[in-house]
C-alpha positions in Angstrom: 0.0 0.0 0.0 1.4 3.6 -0.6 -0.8 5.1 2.1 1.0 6.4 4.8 0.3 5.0 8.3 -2.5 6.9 10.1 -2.2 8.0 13.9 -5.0 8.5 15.8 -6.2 9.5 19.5 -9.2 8.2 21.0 -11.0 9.2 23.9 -13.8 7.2 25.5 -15.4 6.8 28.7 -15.8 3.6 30.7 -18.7 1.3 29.3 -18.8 3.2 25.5 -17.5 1.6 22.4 -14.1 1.8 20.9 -13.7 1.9 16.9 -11.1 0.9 15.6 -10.3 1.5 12.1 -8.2 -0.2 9.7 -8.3 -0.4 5.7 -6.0 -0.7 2.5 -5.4 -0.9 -1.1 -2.3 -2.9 -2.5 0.1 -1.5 -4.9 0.3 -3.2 -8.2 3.2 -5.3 -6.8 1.5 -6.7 -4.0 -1.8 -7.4 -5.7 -2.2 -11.5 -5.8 0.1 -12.3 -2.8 -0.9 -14.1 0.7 -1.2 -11.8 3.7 -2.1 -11.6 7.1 -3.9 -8.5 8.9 -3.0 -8.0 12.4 -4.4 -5.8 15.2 -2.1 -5.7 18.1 -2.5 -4.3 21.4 0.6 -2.7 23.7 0.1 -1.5 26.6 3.5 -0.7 28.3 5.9 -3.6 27.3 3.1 -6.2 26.6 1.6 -6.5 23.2 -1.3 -9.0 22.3 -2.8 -10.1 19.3 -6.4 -9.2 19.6 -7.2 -9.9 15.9 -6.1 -11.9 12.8 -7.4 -12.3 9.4 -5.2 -14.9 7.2 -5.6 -14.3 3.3 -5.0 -17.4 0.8 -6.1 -17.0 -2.4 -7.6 -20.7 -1.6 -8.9 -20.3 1.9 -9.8 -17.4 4.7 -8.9 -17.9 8.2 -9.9 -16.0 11.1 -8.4 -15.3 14.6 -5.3 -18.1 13.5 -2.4 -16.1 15.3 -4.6 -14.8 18.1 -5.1 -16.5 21.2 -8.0 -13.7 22.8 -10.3 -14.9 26.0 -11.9 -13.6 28.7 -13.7 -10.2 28.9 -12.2 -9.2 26.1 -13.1 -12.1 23.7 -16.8 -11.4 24.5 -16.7 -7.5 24.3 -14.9 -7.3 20.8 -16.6 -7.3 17.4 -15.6 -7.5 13.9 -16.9 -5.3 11.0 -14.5 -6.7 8.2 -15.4 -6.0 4.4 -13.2 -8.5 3.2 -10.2 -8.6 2.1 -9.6 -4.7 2.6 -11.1 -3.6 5.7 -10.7 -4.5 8.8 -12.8 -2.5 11.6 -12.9 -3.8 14.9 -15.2 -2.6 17.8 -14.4 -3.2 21.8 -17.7 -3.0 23.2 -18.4 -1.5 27.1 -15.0 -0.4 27.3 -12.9 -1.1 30.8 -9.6 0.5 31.9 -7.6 -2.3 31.0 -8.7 -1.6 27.6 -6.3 1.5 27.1 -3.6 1.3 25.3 -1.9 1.5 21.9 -3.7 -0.4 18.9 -1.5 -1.6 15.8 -3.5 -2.8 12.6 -0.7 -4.6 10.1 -0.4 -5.8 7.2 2.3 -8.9 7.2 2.6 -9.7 2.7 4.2 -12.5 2.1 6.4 -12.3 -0.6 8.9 -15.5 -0.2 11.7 -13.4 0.3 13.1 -13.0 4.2 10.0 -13.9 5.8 8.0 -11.0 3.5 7.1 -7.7 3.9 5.5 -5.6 6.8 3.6 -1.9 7.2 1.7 -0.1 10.1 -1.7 1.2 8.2 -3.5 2.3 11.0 -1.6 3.3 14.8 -4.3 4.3 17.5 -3.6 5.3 20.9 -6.9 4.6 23.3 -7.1 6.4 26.3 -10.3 5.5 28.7 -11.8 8.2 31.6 -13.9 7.2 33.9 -17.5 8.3 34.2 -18.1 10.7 36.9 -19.7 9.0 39.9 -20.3 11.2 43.2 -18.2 10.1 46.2 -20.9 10.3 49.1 -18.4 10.1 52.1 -17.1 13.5 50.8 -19.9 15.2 48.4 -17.0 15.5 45.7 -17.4 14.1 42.5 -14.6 11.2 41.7 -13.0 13.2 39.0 -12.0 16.4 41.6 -13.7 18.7 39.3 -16.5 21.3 40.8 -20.3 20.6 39.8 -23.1 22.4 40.3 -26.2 21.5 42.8 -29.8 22.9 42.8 -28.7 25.9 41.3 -25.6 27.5 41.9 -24.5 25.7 45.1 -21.0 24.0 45.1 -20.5 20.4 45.9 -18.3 21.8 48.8 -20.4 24.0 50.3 -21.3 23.8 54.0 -25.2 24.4 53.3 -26.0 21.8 51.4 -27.0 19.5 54.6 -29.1 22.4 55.6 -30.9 22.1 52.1 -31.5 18.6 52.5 -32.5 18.6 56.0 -34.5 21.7 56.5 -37.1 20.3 54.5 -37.7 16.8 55.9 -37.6 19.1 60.0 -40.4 21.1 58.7 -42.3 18.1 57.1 -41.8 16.1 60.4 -43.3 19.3 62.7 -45.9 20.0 60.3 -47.2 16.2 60.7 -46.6 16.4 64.6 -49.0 19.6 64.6 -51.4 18.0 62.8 -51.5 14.8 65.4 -51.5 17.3 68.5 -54.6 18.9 67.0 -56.2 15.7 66.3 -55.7 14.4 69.7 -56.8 17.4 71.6 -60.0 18.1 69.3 -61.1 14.0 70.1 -60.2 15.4 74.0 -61.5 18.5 74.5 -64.8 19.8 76.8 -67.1 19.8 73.6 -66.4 16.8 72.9 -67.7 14.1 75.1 -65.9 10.9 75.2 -68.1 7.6 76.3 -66.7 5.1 78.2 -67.8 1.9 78.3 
């Protein structure tokens, strides 16, 4: 392929989808030989095979030179358009899931083991969703959020917003009992006993 190798940087949060795009033309002198597509996954010195797609002019195999289980093997998907395209998704993305993401082309040409090239080079980087931290009313991430208006997450008050009301509920229903209780008790009313 003469295309040069495309770098990429994407950002998801935990549980989206991660695309992962990969797709060539071969040059007039590669056109008609066996290959194999690769994507490969690094993350700090270790690199795994996540995908493989073996091209015979006779037969098509798929996953041959990966060995892919666990969470991953159920999350990942495969939108190939064969021979050219090779589009992988990692569904409900996870931290472990970050890293850099090679898709290669391996020709082989029966000459020193054939020929190699990057097409597509992707570097996934994974936040995590913002969840509230109830011990200390901050939000995980440590940035500031807005409450019921224009109350910050750290501000003293907000206990006071929360408790005020259910105080005043709690009196209101204690009035309403006292009353109750001295209207079924009081000289007009006559109580029978039996």
């Amino acid at each position: 392929t003469s295309m040069p190798e495309i770098t990429n940087l994407v950002k998801v949060k935990e549980g989206e989808s991660v695309p992962l795009h990969c797709s060539f033309t071969f040059t007039q002198n590669y056109e008609h030989k066996n290959f194999v597509v690769y994507w490969i996954k690094t993350s700090g010195k270790n690199s795994t095979c996540v995908y493989s797609y073996d091209f015979e002019w006779n037969s098509i195999k798929r996953g041959h030179h990966c060995d892919v289980h666990g969470h991953l093997l159920d999350r990942l998907s495969n939108q190939t358009i064969e021979p050219y395209t090779h589009n992988i998704t990692i569904r409900a993305a996870m931290e472990s899931d970050s890293g850099q993401y090679l898709c290669a082309i391996h020709v082989n040409t029966n000459n020193n083991g054939g020929n190699w090239k990057v097409i597509s080079n992707i570097t996934v980087s994974l936040h995590k969703a913002k969840t509230p931290d109830l011990e200390t009313n901050k939000w995980a991430s440590g940035s500031e959020n807005s409450i019921a208006g224009n109350k910050s997450v750290d501000d003293p008050l907000i206990p006071l917003y929360i408790t005020l009301p259910i105080l005043l509920c709690l009196l209101v229903a204690s009035v309403v009992a006292f009353m109750k209780r001295t209207a079924i008790t009081s000289p007009g009313n006559q109580l029978v006993n039996y």
